[in-house]
C-alpha positions in Angstrom: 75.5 -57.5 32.5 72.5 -55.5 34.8 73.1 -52.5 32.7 73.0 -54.0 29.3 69.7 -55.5 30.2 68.7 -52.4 31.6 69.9 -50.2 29.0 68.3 -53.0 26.8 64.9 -52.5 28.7 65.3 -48.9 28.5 65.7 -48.8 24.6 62.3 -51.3 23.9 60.4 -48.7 25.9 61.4 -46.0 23.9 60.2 -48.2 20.7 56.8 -48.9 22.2 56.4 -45.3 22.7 57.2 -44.3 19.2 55.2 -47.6 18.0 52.4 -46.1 20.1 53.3 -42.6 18.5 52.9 -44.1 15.2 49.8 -46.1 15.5 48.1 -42.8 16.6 48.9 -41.1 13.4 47.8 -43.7 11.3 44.4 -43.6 13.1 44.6 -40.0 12.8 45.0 -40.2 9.5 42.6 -42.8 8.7 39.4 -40.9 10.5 40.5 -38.0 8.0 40.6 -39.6 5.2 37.6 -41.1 5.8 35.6 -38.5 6.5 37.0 -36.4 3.6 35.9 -39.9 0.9 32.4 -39.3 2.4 32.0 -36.1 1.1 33.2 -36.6 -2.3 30.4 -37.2 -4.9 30.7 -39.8 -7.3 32.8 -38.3 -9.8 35.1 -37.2 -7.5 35.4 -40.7 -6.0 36.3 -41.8 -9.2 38.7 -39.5 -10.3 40.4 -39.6 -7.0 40.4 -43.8 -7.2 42.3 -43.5 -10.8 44.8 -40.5 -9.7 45.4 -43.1 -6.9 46.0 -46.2 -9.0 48.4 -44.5 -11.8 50.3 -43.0 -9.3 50.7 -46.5 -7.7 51.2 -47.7 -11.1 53.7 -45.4 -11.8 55.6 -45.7 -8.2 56.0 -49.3 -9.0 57.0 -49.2 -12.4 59.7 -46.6 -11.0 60.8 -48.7 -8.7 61.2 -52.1 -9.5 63.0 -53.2 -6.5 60.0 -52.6 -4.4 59.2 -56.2 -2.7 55.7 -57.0 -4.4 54.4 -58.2 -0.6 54.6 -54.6 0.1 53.5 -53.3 -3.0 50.2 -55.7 -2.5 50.0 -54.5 1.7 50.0 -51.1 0.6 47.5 -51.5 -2.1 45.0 -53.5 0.0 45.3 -50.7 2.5 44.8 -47.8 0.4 41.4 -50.1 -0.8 40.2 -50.6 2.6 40.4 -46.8 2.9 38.8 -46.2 0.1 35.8 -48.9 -0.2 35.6 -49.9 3.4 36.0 -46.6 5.1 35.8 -46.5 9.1 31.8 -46.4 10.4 
């Protein structure tokens, strides 16, 4: 029983690390794409913000088993990027 609970132990460690791992990329990624939106000028912006939403549009419509929760996380996400950018 001690070694399944430590083999147990052993394997939530290794899940926080890559949870940790993963976090850290998405930050990553989030500081780039934020500093790359800044330097777009309006037109780009907007171009950018449609090429975004028909290929959403077009994911979903694809894939109609898609739970609309996470259709509607990612979305919101990919707004807060977009409009509400990192300071």
């Amino acid at each position: 029983m001690k070694n399944l609970i430590a083999e147990l132990l052993v394997r939530l460690a290794e899940k926080e690390e890559e949870s940790k791992e993963l976090v850290a990329q998405v930050e990553a990624l989030e500081i780039v794409v934020t500093a790359l939106v800044r330097k777009l000028d309006n037109a780009q912006f907007q171009q950018i913000t449609r090429s975004i939403t028909t290929a959403l549009d077009t994911a979903t419509e694809a894939t109609p088993t898609i739970n609309s929760e996470d259709s509607s996380l990612l979305e919101n996400y990919i707004q807060r990027l977009l409009h509400y950018p990192r300071q």
